[in-house]
C-alpha positions as a LaTeX table, in Angstrom:
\begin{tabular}{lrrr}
\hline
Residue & $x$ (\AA) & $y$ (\AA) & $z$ (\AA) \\
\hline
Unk1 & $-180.43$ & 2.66 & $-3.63$ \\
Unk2 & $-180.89$ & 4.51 & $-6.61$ \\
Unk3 & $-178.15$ & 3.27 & $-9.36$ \\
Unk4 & $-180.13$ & 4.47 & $-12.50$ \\
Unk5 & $-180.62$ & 5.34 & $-15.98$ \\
Unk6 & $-183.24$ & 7.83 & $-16.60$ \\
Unk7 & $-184.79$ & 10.41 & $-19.05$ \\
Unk8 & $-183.34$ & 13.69 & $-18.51$ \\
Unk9 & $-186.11$ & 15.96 & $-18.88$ \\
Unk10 & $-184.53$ & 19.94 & $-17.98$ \\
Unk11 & $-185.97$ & 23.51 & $-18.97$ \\
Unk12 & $-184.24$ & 24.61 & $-22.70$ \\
Unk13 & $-182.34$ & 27.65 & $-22.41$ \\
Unk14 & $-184.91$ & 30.53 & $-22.97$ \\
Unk15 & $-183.09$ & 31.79 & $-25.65$ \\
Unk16 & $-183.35$ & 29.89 & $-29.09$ \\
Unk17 & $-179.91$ & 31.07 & $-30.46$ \\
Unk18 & $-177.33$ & 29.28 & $-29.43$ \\
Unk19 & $-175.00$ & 31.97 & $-26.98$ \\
Unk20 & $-171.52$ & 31.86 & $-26.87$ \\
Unk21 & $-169.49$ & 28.70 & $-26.70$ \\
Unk22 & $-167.30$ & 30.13 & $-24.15$ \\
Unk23 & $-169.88$ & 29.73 & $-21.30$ \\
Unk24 & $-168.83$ & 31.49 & $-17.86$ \\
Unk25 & $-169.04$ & 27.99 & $-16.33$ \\
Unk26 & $-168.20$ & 28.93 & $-12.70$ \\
Unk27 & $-170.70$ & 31.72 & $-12.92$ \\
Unk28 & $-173.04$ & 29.03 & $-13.84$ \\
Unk29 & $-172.22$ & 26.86 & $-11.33$ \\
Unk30 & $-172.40$ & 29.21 & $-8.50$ \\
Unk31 & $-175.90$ & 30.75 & $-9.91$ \\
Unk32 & $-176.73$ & 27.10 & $-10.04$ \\
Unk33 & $-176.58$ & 26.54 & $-6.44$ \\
Unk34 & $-178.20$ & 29.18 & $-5.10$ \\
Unk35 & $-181.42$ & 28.65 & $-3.26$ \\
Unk36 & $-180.13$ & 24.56 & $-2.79$ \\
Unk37 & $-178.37$ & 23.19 & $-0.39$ \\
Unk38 & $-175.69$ & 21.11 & $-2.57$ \\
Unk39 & $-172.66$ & 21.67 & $-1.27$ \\
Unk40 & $-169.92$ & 21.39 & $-4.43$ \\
Unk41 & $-170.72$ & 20.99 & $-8.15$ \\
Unk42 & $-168.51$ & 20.11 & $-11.02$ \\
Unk43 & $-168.92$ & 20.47 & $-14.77$ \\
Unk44 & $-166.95$ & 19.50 & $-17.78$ \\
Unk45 & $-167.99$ & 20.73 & $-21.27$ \\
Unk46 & $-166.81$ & 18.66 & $-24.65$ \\
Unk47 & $-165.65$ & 19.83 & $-27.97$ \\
Unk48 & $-164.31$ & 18.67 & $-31.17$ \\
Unk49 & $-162.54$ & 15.67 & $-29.77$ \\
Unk50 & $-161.13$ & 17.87 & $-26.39$ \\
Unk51 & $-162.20$ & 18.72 & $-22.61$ \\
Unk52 & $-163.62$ & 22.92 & $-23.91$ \\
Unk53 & $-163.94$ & 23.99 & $-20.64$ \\
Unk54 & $-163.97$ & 22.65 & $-16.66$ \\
Unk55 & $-165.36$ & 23.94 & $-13.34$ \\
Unk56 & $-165.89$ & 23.14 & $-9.81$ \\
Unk57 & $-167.44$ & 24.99 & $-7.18$ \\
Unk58 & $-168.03$ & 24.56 & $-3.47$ \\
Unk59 & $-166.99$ & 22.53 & $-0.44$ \\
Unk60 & $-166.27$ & 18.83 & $-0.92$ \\
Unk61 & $-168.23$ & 18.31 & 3.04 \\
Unk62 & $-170.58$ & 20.94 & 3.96 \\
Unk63 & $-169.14$ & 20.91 & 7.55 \\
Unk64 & $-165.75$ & 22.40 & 6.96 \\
Unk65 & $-164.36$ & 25.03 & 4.90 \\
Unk66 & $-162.03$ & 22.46 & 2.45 \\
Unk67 & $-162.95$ & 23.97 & $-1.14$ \\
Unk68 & $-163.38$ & 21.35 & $-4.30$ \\
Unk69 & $-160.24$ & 21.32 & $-6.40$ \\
Unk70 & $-160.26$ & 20.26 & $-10.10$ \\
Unk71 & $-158.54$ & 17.42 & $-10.20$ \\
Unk72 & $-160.88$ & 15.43 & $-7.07$ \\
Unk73 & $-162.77$ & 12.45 & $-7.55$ \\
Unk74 & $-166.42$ & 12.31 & $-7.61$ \\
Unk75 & $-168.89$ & 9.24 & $-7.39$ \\
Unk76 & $-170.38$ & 9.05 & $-10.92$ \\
Unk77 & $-172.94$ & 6.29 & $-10.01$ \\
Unk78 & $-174.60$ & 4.22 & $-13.11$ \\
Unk79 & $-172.67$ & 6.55 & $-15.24$ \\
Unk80 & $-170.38$ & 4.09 & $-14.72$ \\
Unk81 & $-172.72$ & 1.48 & $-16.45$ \\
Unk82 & $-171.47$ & 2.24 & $-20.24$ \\
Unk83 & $-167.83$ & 1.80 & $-18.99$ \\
Unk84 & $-168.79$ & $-1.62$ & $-18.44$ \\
Unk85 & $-170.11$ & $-2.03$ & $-21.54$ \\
Unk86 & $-167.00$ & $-1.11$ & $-23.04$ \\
Unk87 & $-165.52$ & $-3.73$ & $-21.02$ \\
Unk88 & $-167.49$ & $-6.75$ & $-22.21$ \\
Unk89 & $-167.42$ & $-5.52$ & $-25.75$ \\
Unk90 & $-163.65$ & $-5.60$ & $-25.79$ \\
Unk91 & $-163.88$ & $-9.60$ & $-24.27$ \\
Unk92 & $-166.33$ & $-9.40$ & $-27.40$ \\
Unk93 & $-164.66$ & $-7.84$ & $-30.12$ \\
Unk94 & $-161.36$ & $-10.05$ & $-29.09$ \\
Unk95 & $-163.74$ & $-13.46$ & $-29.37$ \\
Unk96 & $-163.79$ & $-14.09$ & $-25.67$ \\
Unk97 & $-167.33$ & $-13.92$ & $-25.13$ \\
Unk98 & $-169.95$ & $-13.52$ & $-27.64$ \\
Unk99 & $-173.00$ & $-10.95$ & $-27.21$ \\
Unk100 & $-176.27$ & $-13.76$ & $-28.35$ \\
Unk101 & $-174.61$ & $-16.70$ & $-26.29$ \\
Unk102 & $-177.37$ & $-17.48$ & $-23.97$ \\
Unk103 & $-176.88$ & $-17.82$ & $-19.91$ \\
Unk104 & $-177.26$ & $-21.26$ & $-19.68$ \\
Unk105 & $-174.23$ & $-21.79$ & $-22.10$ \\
Unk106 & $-172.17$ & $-18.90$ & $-20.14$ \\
Unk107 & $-173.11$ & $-19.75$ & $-16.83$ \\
Unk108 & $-173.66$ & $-23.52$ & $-17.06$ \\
Unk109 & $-172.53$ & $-24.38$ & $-13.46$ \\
Unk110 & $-175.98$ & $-22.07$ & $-12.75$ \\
Unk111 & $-178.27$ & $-22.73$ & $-15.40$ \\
Unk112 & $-180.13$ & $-25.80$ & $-13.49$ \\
Unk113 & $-180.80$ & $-24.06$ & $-10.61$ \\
Unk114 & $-181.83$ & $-20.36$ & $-12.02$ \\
Unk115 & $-185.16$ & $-19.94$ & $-13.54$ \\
Unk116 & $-185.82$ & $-21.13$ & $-16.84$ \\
Unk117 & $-187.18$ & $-17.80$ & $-18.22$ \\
Unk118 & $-183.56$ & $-16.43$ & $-17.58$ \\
Unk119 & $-181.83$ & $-19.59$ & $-19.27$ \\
Unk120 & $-181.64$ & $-17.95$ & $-23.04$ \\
Unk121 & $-181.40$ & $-14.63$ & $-21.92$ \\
Unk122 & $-178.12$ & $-12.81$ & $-23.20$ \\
Unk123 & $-175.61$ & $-10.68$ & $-23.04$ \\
Unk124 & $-177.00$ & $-7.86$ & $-25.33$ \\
Unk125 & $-180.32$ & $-8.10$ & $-22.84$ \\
Unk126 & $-178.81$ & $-8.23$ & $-19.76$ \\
Unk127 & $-176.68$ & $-4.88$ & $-21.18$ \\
Unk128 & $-179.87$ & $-2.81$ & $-22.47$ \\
Unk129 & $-182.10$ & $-3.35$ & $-19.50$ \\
Unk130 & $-184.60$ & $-6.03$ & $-21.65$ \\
Unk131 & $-183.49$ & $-9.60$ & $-19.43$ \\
Unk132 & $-187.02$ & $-9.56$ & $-17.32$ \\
Unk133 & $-184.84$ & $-9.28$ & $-14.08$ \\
Unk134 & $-185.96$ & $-7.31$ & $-11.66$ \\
Unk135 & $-184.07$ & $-4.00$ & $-11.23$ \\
Unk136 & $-182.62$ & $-5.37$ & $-7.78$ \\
Unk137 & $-182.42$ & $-8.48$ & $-5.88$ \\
Unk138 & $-186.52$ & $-8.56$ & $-4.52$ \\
Unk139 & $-184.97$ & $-9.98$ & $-1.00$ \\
Unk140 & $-183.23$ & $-6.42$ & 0.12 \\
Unk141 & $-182.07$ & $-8.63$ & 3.67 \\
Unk142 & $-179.92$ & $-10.71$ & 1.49 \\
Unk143 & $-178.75$ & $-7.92$ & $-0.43$ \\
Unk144 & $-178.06$ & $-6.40$ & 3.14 \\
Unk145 & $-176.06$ & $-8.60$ & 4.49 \\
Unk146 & $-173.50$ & $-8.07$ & 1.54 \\
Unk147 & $-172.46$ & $-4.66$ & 3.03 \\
Unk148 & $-170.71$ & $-6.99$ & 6.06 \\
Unk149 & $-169.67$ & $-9.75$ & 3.61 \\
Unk150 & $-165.65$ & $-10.30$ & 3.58 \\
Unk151 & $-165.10$ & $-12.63$ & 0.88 \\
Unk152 & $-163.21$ & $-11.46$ & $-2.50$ \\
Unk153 & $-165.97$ & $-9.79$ & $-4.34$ \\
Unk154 & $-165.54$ & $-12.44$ & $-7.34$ \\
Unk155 & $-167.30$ & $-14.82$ & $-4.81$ \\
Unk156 & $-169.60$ & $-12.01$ & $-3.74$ \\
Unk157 & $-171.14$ & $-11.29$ & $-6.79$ \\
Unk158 & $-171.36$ & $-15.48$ & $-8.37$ \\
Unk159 & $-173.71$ & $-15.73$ & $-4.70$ \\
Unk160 & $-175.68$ & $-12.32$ & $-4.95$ \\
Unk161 & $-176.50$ & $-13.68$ & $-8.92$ \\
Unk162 & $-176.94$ & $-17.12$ & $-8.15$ \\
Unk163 & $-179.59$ & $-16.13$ & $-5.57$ \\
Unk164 & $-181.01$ & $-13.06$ & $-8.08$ \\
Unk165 & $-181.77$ & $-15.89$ & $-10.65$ \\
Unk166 & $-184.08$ & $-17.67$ & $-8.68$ \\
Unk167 & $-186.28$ & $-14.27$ & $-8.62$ \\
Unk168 & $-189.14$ & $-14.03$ & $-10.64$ \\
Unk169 & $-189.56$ & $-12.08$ & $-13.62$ \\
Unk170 & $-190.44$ & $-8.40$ & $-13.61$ \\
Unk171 & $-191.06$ & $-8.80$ & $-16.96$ \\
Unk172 & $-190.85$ & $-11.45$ & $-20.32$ \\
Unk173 & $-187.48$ & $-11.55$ & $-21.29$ \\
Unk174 & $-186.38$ & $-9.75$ & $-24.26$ \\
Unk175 & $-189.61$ & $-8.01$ & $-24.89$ \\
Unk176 & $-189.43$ & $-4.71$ & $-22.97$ \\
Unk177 & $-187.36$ & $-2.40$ & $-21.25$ \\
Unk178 & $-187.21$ & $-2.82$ & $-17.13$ \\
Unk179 & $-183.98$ & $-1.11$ & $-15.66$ \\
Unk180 & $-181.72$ & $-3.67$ & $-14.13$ \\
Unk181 & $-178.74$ & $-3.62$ & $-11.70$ \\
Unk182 & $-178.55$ & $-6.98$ & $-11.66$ \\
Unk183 & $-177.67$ & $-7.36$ & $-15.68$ \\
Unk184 & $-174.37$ & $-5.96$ & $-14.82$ \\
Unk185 & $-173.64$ & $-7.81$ & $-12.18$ \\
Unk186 & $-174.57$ & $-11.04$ & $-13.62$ \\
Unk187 & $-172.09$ & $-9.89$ & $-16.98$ \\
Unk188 & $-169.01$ & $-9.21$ & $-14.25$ \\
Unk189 & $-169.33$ & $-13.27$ & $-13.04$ \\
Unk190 & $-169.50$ & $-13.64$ & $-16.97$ \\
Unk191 & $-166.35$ & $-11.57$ & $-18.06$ \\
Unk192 & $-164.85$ & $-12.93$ & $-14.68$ \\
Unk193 & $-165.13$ & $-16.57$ & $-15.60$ \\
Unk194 & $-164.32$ & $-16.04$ & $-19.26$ \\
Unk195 & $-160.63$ & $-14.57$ & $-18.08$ \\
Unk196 & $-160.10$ & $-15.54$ & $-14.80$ \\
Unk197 & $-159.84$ & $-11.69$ & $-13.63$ \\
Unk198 & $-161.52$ & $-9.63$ & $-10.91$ \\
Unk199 & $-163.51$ & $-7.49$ & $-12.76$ \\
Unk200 & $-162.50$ & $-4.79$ & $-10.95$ \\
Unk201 & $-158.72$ & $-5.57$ & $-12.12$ \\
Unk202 & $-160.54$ & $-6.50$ & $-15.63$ \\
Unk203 & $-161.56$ & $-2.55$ & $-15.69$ \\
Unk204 & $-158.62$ & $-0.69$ & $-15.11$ \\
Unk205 & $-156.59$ & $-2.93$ & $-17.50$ \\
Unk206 & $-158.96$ & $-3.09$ & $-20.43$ \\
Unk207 & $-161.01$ & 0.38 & $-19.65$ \\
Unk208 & $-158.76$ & 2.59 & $-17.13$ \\
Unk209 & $-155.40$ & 2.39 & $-18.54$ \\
Unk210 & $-155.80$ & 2.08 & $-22.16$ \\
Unk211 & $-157.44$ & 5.44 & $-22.24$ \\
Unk212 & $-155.17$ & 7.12 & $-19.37$ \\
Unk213 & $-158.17$ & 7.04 & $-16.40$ \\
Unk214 & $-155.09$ & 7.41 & $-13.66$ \\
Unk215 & $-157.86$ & 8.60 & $-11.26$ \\
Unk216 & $-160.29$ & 6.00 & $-11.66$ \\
Unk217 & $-161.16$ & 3.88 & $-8.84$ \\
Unk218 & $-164.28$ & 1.88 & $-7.08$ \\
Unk219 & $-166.47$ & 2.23 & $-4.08$ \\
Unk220 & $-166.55$ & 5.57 & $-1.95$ \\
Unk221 & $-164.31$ & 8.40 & $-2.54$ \\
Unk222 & $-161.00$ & 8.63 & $-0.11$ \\
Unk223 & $-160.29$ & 11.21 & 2.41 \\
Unk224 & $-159.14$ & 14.26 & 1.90 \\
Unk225 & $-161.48$ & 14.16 & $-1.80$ \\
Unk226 & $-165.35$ & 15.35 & $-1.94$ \\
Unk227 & $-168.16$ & 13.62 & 0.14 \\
Unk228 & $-171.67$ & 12.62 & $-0.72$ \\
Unk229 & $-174.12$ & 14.16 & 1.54 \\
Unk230 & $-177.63$ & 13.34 & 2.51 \\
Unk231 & $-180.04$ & 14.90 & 5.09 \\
Unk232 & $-177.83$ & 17.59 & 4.99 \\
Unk233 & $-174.74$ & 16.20 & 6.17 \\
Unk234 & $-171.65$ & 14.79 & 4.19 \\
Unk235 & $-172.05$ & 10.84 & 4.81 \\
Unk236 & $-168.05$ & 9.87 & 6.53 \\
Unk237 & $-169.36$ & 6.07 & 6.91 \\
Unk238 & $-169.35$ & 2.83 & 4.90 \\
Unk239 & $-172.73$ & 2.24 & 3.99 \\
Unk240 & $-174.66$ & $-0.76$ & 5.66 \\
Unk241 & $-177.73$ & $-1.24$ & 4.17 \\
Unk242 & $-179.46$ & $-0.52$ & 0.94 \\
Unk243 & $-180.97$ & 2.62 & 1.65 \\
Unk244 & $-177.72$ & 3.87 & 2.72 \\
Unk245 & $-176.00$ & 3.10 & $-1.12$ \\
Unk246 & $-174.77$ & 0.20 & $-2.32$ \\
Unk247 & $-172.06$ & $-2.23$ & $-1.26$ \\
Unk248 & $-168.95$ & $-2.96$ & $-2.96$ \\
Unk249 & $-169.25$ & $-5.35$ & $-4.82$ \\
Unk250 & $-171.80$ & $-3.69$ & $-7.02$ \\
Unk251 & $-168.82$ & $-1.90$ & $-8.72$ \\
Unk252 & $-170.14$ & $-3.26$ & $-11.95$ \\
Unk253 & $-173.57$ & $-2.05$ & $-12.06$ \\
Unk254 & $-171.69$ & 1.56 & $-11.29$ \\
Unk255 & $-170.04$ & 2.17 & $-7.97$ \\
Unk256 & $-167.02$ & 3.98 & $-9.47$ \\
Unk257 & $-165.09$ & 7.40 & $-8.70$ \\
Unk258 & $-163.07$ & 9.41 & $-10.75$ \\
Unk259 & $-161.83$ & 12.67 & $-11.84$ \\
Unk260 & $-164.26$ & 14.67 & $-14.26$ \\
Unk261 & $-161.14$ & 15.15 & $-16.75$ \\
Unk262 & $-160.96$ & 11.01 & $-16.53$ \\
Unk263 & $-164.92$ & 10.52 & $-16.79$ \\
Unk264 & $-164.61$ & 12.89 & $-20.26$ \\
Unk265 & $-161.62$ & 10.51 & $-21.29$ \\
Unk266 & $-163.91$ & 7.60 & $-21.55$ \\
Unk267 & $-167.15$ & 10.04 & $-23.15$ \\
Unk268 & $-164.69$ & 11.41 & $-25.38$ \\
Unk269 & $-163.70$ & 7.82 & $-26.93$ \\
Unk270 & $-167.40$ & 6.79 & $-27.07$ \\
Unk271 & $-168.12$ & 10.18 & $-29.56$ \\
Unk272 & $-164.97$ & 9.55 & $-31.49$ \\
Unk273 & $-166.17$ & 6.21 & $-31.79$ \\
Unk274 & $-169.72$ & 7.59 & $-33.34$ \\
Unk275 & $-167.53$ & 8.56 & $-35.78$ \\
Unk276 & $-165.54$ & 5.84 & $-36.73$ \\
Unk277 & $-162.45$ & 7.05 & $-34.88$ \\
Unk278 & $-162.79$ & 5.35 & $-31.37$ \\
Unk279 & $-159.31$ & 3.83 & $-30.00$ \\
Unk280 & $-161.35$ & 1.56 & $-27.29$ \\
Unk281 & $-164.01$ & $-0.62$ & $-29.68$ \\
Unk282 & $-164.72$ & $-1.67$ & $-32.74$ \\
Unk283 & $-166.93$ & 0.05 & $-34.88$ \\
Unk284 & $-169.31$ & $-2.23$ & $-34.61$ \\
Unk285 & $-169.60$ & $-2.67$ & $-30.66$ \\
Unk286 & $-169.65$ & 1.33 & $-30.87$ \\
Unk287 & $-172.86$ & 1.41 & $-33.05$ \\
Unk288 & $-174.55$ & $-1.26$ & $-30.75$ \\
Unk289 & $-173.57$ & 0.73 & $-27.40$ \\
Unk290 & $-175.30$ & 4.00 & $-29.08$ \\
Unk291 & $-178.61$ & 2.13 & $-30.64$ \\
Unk292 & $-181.58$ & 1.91 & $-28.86$ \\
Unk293 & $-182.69$ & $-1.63$ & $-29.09$ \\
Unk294 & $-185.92$ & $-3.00$ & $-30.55$ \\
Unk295 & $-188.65$ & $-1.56$ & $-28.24$ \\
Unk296 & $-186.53$ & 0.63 & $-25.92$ \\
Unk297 & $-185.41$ & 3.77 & $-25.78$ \\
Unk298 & $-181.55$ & 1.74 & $-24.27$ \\
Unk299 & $-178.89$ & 0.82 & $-26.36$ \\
Unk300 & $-176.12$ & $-0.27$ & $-24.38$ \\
Unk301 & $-176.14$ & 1.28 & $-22.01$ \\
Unk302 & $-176.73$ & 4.69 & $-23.27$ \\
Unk303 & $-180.12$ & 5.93 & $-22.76$ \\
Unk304 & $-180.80$ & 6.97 & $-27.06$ \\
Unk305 & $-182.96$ & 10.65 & $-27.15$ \\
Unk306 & $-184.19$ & 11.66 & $-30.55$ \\
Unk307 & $-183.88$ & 15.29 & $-29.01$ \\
Unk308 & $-183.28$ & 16.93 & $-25.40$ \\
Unk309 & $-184.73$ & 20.05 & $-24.12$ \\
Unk310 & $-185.94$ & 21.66 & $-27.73$ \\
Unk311 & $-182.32$ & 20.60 & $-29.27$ \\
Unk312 & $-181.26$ & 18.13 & $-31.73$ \\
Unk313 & $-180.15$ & 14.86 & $-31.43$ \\
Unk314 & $-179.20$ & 12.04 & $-31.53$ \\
Unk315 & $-178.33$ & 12.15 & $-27.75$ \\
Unk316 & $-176.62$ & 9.41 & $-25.56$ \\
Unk317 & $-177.66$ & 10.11 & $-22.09$ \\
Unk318 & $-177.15$ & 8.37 & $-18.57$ \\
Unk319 & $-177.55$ & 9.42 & $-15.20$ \\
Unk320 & $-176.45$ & 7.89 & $-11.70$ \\
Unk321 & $-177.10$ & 8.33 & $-8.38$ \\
Unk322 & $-176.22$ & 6.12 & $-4.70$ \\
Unk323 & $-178.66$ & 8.53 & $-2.92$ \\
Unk324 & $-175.29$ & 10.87 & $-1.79$ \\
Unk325 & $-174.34$ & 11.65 & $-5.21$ \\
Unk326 & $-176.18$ & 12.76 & $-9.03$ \\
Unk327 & $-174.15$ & 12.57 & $-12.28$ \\
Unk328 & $-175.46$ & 13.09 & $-15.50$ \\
Unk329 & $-173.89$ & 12.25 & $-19.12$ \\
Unk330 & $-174.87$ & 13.70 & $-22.26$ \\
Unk331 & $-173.46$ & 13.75 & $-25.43$ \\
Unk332 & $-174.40$ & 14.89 & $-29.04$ \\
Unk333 & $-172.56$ & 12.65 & $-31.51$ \\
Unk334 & $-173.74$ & 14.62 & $-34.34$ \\
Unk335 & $-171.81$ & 18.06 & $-33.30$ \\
Unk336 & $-169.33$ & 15.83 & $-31.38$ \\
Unk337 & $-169.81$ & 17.48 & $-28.42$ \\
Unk338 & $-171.10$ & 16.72 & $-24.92$ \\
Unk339 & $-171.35$ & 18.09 & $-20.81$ \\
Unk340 & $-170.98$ & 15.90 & $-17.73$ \\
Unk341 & $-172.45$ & 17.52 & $-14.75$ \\
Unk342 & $-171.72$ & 16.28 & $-10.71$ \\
Unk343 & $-173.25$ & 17.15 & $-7.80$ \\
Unk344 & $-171.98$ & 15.88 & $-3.86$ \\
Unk345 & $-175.71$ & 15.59 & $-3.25$ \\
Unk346 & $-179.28$ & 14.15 & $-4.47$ \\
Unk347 & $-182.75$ & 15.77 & $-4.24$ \\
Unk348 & $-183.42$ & 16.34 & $-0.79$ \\
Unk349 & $-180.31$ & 18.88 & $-0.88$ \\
Unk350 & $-181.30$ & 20.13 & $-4.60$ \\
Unk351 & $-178.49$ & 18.58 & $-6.46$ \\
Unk352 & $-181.48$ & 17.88 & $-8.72$ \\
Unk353 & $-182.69$ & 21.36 & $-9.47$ \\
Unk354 & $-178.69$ & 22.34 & $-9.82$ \\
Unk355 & $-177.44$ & 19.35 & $-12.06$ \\
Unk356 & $-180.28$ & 20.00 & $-14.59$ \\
Unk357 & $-180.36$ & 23.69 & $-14.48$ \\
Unk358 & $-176.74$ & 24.01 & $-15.57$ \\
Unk359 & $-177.08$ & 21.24 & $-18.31$ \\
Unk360 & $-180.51$ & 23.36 & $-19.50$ \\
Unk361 & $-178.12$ & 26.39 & $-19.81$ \\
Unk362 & $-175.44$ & 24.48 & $-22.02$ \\
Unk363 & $-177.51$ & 22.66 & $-24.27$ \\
Unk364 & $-177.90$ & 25.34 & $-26.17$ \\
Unk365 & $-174.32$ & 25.43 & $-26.51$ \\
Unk366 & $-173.59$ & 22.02 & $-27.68$ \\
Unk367 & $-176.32$ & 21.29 & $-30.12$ \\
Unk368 & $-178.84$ & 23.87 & $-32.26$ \\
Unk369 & $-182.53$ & 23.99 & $-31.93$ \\
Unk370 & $-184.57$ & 20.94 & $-33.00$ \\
\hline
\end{tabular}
């Protein structure tokens, strides 16, 4: 299970001067995937407030001949993780819930029974990766036997954190960075609670709809739409354990599909929101999304770069992966612009080498030399 947020460390374009904004991106994407196995790749490219330029290439299952098309859905992982963010800061910003309000006060119901390391830990923690929870539950059988569980995924996710706060520390609370699934998880029960929504219905009301997501969705993709792949073959089950991906009720910590045009709809709002022009947030819950927290190198839950492959920053980046899928994120506030880069496939296919060497050939393109 490999839900993450992660430096993104790629080769800088070997020419210093920026080339051409208008990028042959499906040339690019097919020179990309030469010499991997990765059967489809999408890319979307972000300027001045607008989707510049869009491509897919390649099969959406590597066993049949049924080519990607442009408006398909792809599994964008911990990606996701921001757009959850957004969610709890709107509950914020509209005085629902309140970022420094500690667990035991939001969860009181658990706060006798979960450790009392975790008891003042908030929202604001749990969000930029610095609650001392480990990153998953440490008992992967209970996690497990979530994959089989039938119960609404409200009551899912109040057992899977009301067993993950009886774990031990992985670290002292509020002092460090340690990447966390859990966090999110634990702020779904919260925004659940606080508005008696699923937080699945939560996101497409507060999220999806009020910028136009129309494809968004959670869980695998549906047939007919690209598959992740692994060992080399396109994976056509449910998974049923945690090395297979994660289960369903994880939607918060990032199992989520959509189209790329949808995914930019959501990246587009968080740079116009740099800039004081964001129609999701206020400006405030903005600046604290995109602001690396004391010690860390998180805001929330943007991963805050200084610089990226020779090029300058500041740069919001995320990346997200089940094990069948990679998506990266990365924006440049500062020249308002930004890529998002897909792959069907993970590193033992070389969706790896492909994601980062078409993001190392439009950096240059999106930002000038450091």
């Amino acid at each position: 299970m490999l839900l993450l947020q992660a430096p993104l460390a790629v080769q800088a374009h070997p020419n210093d001067v920026p080339p051409p904004n208008a990028v042959d991106l499906d040339a690019l994407l097919k020179g990309a995937m030469e010499g991997t196995q990765t059967p489809a790749l999408g890319a979307l490219v972000m300027r001045d407030g607008a989707i510049a330029q869009q491509a897919v290439r390649g099969l959406r299952r590597s066993d049949a001949a049924d080519a990607v098309g442009a408006d398909d859905v792809w599994l964008i992982g911990s990606t996701g993780k921001p757009m959850t963010v957004a969610l709890i800061a709107k509950l914020v910003d509209r005085g629902v819930l309140s970022w420094d309000a500690p667990l035991a006060t939001l969860l009181p119901d658990l706060a006798e029974t979960m450790r009392p390391e975790y008891r003042s830990v908030t929202l604001v923690q749990l969000l930029s990766h610095r609650s001392g929870l480990p990153e998953n539950i440490r008992d992967l059988k209970v996690l497990d036997t979530f994959f089989v569980d039938t119960r609404p995924l409200p009551q899912q996710r109040l057992a899977f954190i009301a067993q993950a706060l009886k774990d031990a520390p992985a670290a002292a609370p509020g002092t460090e960075f340690n990447y966390c699934n859990t966090g999110f998880l634990i702020a779904a029960v919260i925004a659940e609670r606080a508005t008696g929504s699923d937080f699945e219905e939560l996101m497409r009301r507060e999220v999806f709809q009020p910028l136009g997501m129309a494809s968004a969705g959670f869980g695998p993709t549906q047939a007919g739409q690209p598959l992740g792949h692994r060992g080399g073959k396109p994976v056509t089950t449910a998974p049923k354990v945690s090395d297979d991906g994660v289960p369903m009720m994880y939607t918060a910590a990032g199992n989520m599909h959509m189209s790329l045009a949808d995914w930019a709809r959501f990246c587009l709002d968080q740079l116009a929101g740099s800039q004081g022009r964001g129609k999701l947030l206020s400006r405030a819950s903005y600046r604290l999304m995109q602001t690396a927290q004391p010690g860390s190198g998180s805001g929330l839950d943007w991963g805050v770069q200084d610089s990226i492959a020779g090029r300058q920053g500041p740069v919001l980046v995320h990346g997200g992966s089940d094990g069948n899928w990679l998506a990266w994120a990365v924006l440049f506030p500062n020249t308002n612009t930004g890529a998002l880069v897909v792959a069907n496939a993970t590193e033992d296919m070389g969706g790896d080498k492909a994601t980062k060497t078409v993001l190392g050939t439009l950096f240059p393109t999106l930002s000038p030399a450091k």
